[in-house]
ZAVO-349995 format. One line per field, with one value per residue: residue number from 1; x, y, z of N, C-alpha, C in turn. Coordinates in nm, 2 decimals. Atoms other than C-alpha are relative to their C-alpha. Example, Ala and Ser with C-alpha at 12.3 -4.5 7.8 and 13.67 -1.06 7.14 Angstrom:
% ZAVO-349995
nr	(1	2)
nc1	(0.09	-0.09)
nc2	(-0.12	-0.11)
nc3	(0.00	0.00)
cac1	(1.23	1.37)
cac2	(-0.45	-0.11)
cac3	(0.78	0.71)
cc1	(0.09	-0.08)
cc2	(0.12	0.11)
cc3	(0.00	0.08)
END
This chain:
% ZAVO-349995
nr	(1	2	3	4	5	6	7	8	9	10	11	12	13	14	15	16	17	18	19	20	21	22	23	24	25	26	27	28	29	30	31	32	33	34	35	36	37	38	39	40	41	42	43	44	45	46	47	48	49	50	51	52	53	54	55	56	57	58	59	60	61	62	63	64	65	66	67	68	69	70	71	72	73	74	75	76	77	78	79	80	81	82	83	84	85	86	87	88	89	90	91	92	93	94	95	96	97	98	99	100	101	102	103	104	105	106	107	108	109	110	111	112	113	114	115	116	117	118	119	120	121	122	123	124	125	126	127	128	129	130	131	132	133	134	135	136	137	138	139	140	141	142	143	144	145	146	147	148	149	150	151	152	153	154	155	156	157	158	159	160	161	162	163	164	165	166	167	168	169	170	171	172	173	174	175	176	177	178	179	180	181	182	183	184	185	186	187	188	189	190	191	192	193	194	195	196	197	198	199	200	201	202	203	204	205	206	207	208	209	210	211	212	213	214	215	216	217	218	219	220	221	222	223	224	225	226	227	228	229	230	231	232	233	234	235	236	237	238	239	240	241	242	243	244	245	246	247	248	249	250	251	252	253	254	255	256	257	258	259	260)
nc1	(0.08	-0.07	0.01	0.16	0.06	-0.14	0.00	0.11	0.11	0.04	0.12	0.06	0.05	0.11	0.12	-0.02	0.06	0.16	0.11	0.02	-0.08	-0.08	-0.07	-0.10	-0.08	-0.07	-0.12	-0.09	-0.06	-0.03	-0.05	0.08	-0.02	0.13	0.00	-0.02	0.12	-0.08	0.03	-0.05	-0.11	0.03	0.03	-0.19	-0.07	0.03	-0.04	-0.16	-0.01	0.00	-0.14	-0.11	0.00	-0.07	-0.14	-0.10	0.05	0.12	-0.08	-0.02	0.11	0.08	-0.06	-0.08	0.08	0.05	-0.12	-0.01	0.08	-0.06	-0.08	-0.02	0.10	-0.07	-0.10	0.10	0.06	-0.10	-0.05	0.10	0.05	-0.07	0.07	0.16	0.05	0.16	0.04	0.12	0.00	-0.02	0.18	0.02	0.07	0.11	-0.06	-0.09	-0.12	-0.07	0.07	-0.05	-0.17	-0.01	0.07	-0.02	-0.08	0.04	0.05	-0.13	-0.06	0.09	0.03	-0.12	-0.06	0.12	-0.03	-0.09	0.08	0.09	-0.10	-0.08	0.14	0.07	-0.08	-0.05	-0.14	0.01	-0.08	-0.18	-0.01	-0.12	-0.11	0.06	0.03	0.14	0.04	0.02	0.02	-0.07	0.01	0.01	0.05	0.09	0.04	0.08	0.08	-0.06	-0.02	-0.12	0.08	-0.07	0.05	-0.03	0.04	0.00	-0.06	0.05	0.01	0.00	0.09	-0.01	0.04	-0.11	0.04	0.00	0.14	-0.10	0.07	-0.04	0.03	0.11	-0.03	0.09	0.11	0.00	-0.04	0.04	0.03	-0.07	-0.19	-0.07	-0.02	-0.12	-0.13	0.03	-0.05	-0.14	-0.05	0.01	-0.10	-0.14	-0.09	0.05	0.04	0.11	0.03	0.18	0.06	-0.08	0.08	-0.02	0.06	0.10	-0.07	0.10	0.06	-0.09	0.03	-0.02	0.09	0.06	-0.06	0.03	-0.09	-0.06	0.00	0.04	-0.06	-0.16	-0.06	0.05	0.11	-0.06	-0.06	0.06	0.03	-0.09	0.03	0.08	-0.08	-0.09	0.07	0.03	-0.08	-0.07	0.05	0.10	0.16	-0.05	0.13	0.03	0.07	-0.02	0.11	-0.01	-0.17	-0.11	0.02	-0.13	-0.04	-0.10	0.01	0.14	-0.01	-0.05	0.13	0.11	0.09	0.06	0.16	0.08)
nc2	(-0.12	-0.12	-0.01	-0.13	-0.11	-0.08	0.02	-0.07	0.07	-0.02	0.01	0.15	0.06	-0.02	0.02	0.10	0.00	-0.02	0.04	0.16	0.05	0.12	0.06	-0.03	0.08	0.10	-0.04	-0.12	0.04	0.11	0.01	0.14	-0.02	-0.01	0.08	-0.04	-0.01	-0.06	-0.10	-0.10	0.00	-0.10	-0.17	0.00	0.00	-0.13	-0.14	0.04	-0.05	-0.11	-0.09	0.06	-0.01	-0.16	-0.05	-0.02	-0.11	0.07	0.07	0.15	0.05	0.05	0.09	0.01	-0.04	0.15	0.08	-0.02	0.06	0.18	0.06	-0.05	0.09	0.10	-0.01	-0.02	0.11	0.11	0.01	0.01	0.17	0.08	0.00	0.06	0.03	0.05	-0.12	-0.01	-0.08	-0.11	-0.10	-0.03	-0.07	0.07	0.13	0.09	-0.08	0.06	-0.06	-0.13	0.02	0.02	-0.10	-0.07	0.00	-0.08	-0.15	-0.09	-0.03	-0.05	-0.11	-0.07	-0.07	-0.08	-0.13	0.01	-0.11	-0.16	-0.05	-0.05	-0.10	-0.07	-0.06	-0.10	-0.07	0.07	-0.12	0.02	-0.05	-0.13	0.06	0.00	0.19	0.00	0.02	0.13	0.09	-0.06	0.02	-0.10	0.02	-0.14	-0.04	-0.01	0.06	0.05	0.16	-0.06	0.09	0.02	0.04	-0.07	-0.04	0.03	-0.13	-0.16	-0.12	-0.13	-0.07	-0.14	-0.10	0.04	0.17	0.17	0.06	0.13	0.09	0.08	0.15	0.12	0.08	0.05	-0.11	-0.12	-0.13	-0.07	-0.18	-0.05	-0.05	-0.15	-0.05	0.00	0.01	-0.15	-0.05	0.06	-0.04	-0.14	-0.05	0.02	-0.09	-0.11	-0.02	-0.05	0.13	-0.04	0.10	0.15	0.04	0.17	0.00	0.10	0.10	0.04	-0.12	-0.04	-0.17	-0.02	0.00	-0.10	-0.02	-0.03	-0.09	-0.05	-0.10	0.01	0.08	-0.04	0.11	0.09	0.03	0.13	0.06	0.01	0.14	0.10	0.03	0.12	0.09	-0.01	0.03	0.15	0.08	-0.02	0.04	0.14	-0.04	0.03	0.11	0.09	-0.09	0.12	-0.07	0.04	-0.04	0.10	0.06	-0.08	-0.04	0.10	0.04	0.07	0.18	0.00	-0.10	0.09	-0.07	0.06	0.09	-0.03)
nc3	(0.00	-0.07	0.16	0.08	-0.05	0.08	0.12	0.05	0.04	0.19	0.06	-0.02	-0.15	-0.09	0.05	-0.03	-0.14	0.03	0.04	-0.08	-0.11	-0.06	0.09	-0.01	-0.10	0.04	0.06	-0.04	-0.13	0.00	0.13	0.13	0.17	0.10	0.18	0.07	0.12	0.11	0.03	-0.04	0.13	0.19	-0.01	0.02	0.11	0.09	-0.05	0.07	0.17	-0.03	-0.03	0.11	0.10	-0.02	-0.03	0.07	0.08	0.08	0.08	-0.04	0.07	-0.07	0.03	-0.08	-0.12	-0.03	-0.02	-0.11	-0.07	0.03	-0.07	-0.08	-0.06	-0.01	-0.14	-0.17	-0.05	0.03	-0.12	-0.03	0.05	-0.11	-0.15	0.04	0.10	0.02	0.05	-0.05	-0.17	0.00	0.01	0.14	0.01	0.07	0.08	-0.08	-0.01	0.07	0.08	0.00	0.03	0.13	0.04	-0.01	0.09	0.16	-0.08	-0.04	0.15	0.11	-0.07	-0.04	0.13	-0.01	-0.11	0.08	0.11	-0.05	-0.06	0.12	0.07	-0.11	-0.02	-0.15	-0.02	-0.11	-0.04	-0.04	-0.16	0.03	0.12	0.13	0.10	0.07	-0.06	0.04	-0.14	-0.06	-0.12	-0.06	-0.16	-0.07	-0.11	0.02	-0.13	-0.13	0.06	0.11	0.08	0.12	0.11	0.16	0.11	0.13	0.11	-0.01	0.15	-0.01	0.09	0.02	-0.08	-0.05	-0.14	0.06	-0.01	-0.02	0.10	-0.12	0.08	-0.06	0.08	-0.07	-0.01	-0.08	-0.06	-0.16	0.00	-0.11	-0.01	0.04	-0.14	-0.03	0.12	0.05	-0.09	-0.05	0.13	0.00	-0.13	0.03	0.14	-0.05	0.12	0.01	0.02	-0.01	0.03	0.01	0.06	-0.02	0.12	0.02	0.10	0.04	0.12	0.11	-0.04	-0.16	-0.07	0.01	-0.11	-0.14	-0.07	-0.15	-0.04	-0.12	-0.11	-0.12	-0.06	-0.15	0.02	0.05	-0.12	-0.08	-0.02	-0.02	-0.16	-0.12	-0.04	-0.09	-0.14	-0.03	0.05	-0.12	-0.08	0.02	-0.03	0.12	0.03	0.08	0.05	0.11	0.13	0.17	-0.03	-0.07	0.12	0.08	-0.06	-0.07	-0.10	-0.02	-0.03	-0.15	-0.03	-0.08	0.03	0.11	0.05	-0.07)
cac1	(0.00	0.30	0.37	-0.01	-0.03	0.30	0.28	0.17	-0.16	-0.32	-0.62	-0.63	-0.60	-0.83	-1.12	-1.02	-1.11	-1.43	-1.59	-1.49	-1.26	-1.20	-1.09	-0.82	-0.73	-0.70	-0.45	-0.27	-0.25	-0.27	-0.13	-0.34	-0.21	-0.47	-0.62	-0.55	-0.73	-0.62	-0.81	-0.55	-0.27	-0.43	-0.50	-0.08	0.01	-0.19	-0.11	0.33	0.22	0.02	0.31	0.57	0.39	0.39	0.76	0.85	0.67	0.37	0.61	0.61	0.38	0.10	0.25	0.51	0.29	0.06	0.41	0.46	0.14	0.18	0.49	0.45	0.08	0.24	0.49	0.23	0.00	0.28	0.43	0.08	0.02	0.34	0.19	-0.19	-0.20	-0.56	-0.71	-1.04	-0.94	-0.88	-1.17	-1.33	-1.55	-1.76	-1.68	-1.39	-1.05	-0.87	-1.11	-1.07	-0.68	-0.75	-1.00	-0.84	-0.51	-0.70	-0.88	-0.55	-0.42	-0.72	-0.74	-0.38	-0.37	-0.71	-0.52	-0.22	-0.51	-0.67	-0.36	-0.21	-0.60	-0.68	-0.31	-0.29	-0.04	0.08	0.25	0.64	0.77	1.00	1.24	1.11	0.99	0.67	0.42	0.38	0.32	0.41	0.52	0.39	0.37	0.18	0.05	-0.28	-0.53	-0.24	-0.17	0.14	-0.02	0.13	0.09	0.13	-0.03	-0.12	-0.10	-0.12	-0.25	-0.17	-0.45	-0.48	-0.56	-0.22	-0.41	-0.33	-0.59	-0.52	-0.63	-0.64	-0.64	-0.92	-0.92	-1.24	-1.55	-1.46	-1.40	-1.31	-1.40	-1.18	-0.84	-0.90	-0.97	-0.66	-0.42	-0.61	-0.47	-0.13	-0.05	-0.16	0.07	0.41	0.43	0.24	0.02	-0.35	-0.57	-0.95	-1.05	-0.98	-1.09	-1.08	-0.96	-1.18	-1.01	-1.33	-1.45	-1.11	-1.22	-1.21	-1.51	-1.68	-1.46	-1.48	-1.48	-1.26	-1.27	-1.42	-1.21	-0.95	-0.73	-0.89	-1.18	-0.97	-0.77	-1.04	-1.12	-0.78	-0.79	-1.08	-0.90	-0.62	-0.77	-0.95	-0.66	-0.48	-0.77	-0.87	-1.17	-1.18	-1.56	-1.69	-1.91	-2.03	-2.26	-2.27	-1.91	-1.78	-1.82	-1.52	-1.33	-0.98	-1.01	-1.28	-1.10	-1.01	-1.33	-1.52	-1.78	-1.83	-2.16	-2.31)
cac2	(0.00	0.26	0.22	0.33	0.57	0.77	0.73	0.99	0.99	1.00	1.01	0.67	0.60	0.84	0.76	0.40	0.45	0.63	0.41	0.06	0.09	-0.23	-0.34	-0.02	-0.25	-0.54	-0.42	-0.13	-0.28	-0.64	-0.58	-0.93	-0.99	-0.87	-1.08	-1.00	-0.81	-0.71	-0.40	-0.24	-0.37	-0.21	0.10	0.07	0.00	0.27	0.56	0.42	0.47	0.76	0.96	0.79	0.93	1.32	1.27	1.22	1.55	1.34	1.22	0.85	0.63	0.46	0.16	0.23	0.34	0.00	-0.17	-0.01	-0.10	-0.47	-0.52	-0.34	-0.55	-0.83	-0.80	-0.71	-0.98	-1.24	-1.13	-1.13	-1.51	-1.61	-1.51	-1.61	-1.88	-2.00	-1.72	-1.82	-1.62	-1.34	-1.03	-0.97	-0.73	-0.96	-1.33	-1.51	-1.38	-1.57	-1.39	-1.06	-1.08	-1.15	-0.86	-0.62	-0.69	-0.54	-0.28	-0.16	-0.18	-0.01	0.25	0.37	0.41	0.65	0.85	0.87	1.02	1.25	1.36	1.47	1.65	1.82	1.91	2.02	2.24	2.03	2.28	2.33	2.36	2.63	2.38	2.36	1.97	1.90	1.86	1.45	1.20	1.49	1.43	1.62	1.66	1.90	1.97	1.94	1.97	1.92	1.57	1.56	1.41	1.28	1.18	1.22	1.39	1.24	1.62	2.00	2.18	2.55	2.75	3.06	3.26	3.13	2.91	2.52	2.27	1.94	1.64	1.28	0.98	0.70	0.39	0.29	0.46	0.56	0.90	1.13	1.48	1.48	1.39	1.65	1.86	1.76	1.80	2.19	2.27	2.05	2.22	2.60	2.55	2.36	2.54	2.88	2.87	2.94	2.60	2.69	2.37	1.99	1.74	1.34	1.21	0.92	0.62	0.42	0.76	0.84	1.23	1.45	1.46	1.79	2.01	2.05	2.36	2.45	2.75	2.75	2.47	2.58	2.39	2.36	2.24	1.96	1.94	1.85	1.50	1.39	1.53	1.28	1.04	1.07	1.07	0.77	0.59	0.69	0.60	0.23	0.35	0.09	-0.02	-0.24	-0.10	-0.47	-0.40	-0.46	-0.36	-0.65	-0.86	-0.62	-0.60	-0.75	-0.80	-1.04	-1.35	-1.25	-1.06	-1.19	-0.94	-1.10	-1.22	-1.06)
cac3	(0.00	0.10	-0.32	-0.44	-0.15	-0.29	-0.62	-0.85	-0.97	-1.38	-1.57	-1.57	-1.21	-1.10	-1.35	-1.25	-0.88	-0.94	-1.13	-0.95	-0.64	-0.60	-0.95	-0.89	-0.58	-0.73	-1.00	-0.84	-0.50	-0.53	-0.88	-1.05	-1.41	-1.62	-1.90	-2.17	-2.52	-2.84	-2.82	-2.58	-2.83	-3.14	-2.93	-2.87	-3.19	-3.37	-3.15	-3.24	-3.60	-3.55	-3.38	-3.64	-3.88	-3.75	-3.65	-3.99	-4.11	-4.26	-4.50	-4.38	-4.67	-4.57	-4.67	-4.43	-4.14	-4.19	-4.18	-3.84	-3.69	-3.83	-3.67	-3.35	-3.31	-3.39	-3.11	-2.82	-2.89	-2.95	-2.63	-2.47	-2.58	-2.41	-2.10	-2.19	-2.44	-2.43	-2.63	-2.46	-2.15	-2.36	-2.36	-2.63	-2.75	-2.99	-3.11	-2.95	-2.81	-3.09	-3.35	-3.20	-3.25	-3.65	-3.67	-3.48	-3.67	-4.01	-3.85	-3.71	-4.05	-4.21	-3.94	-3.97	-4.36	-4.30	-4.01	-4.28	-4.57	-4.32	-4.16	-4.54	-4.64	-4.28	-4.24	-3.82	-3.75	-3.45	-3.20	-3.10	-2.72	-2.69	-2.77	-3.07	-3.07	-3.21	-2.92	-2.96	-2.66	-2.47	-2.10	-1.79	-1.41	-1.24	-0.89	-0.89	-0.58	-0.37	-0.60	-0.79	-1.13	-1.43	-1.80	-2.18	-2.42	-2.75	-2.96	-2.90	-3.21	-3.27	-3.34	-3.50	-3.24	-3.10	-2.82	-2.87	-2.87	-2.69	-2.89	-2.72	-3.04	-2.98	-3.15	-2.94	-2.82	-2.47	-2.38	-2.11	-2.11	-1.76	-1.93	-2.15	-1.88	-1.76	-2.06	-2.08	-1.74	-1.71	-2.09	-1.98	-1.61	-1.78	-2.11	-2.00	-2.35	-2.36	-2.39	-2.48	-2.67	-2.69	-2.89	-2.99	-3.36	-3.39	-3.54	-3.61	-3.83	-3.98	-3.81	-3.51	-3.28	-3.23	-3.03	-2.63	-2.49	-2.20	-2.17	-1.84	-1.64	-1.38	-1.22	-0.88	-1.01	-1.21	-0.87	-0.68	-0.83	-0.81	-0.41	-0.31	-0.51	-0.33	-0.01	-0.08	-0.17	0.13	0.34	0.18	0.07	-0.26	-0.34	-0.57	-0.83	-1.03	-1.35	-1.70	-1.74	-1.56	-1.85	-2.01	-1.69	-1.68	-1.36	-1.34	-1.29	-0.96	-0.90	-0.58	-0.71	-1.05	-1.19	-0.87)
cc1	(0.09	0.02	-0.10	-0.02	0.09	0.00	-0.03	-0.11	-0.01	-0.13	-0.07	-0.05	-0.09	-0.13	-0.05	-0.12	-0.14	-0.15	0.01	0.15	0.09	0.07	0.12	0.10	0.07	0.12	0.06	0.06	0.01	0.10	-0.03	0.05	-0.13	-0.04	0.03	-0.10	0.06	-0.07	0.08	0.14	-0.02	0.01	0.16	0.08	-0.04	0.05	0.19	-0.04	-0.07	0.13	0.13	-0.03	-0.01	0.13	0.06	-0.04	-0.08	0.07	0.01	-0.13	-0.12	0.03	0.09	-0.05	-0.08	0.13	0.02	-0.09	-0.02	0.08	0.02	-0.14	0.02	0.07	-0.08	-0.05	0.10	0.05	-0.11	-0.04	0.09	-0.03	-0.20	-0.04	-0.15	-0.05	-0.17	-0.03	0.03	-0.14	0.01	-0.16	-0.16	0.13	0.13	0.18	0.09	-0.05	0.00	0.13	-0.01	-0.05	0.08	0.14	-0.06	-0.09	0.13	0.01	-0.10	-0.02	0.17	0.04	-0.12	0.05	0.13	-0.09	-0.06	0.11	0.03	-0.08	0.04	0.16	0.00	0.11	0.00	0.15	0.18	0.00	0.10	0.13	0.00	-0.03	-0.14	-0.09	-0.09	0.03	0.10	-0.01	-0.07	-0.01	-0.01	-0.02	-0.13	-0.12	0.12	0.10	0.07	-0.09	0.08	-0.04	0.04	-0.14	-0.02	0.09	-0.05	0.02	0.02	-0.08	0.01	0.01	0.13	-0.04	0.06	-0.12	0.04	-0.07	0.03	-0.06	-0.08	0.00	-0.13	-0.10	-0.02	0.06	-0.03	0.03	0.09	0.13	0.03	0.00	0.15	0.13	-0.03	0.12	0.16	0.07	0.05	0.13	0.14	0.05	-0.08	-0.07	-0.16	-0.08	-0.19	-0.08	0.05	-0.09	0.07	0.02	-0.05	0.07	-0.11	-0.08	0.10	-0.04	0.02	-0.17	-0.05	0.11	-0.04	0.01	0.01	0.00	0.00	0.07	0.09	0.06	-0.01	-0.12	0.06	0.05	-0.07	-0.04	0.12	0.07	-0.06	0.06	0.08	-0.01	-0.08	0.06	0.07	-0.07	-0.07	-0.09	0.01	-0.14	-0.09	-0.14	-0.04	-0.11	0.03	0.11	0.09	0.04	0.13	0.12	0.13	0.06	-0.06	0.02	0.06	-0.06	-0.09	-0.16	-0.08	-0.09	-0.06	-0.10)
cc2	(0.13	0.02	0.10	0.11	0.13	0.05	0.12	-0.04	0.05	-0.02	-0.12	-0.06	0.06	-0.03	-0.15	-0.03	0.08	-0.09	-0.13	-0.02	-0.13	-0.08	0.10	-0.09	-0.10	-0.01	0.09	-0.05	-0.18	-0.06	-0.18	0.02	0.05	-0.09	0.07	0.03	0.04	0.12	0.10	-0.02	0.07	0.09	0.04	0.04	0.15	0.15	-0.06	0.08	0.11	0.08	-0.03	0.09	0.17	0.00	0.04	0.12	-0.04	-0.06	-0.17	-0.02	-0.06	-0.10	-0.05	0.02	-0.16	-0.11	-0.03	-0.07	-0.11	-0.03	0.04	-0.08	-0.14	-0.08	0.00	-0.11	-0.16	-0.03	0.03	-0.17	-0.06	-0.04	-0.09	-0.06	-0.03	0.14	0.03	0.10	0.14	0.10	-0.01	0.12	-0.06	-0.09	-0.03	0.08	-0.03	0.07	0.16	0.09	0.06	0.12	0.10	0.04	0.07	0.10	0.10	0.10	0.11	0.22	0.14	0.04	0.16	0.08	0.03	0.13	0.15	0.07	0.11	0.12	0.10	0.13	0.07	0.03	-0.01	0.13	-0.05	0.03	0.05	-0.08	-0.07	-0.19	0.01	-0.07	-0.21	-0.10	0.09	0.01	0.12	-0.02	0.12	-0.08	0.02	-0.02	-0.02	-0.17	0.03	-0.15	0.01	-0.05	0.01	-0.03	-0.03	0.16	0.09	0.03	0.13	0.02	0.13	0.12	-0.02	-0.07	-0.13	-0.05	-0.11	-0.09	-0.17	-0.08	-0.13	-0.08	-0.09	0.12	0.06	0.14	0.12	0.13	0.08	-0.03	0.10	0.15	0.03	0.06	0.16	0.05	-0.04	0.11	0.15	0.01	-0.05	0.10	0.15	0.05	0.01	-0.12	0.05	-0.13	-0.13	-0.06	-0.16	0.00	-0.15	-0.10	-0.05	0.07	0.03	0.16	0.03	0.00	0.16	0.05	0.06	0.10	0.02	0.08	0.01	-0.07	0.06	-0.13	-0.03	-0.06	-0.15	-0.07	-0.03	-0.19	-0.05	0.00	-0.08	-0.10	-0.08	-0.08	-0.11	-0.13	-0.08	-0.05	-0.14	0.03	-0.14	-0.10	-0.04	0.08	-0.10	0.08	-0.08	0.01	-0.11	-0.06	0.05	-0.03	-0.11	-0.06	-0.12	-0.15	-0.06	0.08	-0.07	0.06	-0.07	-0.06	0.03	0.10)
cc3	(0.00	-0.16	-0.05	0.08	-0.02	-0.09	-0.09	-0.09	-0.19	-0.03	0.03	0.12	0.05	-0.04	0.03	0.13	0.02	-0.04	0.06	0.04	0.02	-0.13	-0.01	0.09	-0.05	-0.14	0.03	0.13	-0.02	-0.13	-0.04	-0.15	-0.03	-0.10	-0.06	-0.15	-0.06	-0.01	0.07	-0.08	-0.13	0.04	0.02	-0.06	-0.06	0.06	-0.05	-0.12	-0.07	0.02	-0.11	-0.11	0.00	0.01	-0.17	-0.09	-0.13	-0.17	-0.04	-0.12	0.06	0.00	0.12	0.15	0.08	0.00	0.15	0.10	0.03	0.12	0.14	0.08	0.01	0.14	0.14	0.02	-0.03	0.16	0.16	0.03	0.06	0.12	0.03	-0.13	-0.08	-0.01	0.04	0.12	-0.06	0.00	-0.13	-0.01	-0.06	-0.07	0.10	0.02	-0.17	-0.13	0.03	-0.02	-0.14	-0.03	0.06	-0.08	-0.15	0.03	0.00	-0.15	-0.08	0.03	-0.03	-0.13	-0.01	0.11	-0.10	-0.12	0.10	0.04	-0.11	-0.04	0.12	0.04	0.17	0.03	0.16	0.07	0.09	0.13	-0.06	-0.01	-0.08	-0.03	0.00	0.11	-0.03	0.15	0.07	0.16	0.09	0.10	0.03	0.16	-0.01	0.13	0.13	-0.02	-0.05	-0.12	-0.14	-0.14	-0.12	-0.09	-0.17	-0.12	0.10	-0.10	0.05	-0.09	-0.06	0.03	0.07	0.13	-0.09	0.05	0.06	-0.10	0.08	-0.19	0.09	-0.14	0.05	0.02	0.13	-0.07	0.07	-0.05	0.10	-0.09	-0.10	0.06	0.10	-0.10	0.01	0.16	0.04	-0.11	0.08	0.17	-0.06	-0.11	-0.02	-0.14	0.07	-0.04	-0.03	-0.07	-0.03	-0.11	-0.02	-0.20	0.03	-0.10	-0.07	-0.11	-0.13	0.01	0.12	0.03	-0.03	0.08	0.12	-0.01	0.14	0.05	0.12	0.14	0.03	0.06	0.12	-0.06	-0.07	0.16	0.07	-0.04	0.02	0.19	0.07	-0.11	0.05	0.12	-0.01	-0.03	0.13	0.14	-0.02	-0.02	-0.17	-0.02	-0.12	-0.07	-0.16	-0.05	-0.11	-0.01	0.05	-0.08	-0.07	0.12	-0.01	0.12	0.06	0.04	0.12	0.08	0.12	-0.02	-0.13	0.00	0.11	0.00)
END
């Protein structure tokens, strides 16, 4: 416990512990392998070949992008299946772990030559830190609430108005309105720029979402969920929250909650 109650906190963890305490427990504190899913390997690979493909000043082919993704999905669930061969214990979204592998492997592929075309058309002028690198899975720690909190940043677009925009790549259909929430206020206190709207590009669409606006969020008002986070981390608070959802949960095979 003296680990998780130290630690700094993230998007992840605290949206984690909100919605079901005790499956943060059982992976953070009891740290339980997770089963395993090819949907958080695709979501892996494609952000790699994503970012690969701004580093090289949208230059990279698509050819060479769906190369990337190939060989880099390859690799996860390869070195996934060492660990969990029986593909029956993997999640799946629909049809069988062993069938969500095959599909998500041509998805990937299909998804990443369509972030490659839109990229080239839409053209975002993805923004520089003042030492001049191209704002790309960009690190960050802040102070937040009193919480020291950490993370990276898919992109920062520069807008016109000389604000940046955060942007968070999805390859699925969550999404959190708090980590871009977060990204608006970690961005505006490390790199002292002006953050007024976020937004999601949508793998599944091959587009961006509508964009958020932030305008409004501060950073106590962010620091505040990751305060009773915190605090309920620190005080054991870690309660179980079964539902529909379980069904997804990599947790579940060490769930005393499950199917209840």
């Amino acid at each position: 416990m003296n680990r998780i109650e130290t630690m700094p906190r993230s998007v992840s963890q605290t949206e984690q512990w909100f919605k079901c305490g005790w499956r943060f427990f059982l992976q953070r504190v009891e740290r339980v392998t997770p089963l395993p899913a090819a949907w958080s390997m695709h979501g892996t690979a494609f952000h790699s070949a994503a970012e690969a493909v701004e580093r090289s000043g949208r230059r990279m082919s698509e050819a060479e992008a769906v190369e990337l993704f190939s060989d880099e999905y390859e690799a996860l669930v390869n070195k996934a299946l060492d660990l969990e061969p029986n593909t029956d214990w993997w999640l799946s979204a629909s049809g069988t772990g062993a069938e969500d592998i095959e599909a998500r492997y041509i998805l990937g592929q299909e998804q990443t030559r369509r972030y490659v075309e839109w990229a080239r058309e839409s053209q975002p002028a993805i923004w520089q830190t003042a030492e001049e690198k191209p704002a790309l899975e960009l690190y960050f720690k802040v102070e937040l609430g009193g919480v020291l909190v950490r993370g990276y940043i898919d992109q920062l677009v520069a807008e016109p108005d000389a604000s940046v925009r955060v942007r968070d790549l999805k390859t699925g259909s969550m999404k959190s309105k708090f980590q871009l929430e977060t990204y608006k206020v970690a961005t505006e206190a490390v790199h002292g720029v002006t953050v007024k709207r976020g937004d999601w590009y949508l793998a599944k669409k091959g587009s961006l979402s509508k964009p958020v606006d932030l305008t409004e969020v501060t950073a106590d008002q962010v620091g505040e969920k990751y305060a009773a986070m915190d605090a309920g981390v620190k005080a054991g608070k870690f309660e179980a929250s079964p539902g529909f959802l379980c069904k997804f949960c990599d947790m579940k095979h060490k769930c005393s909650f499950f199917g209840k």
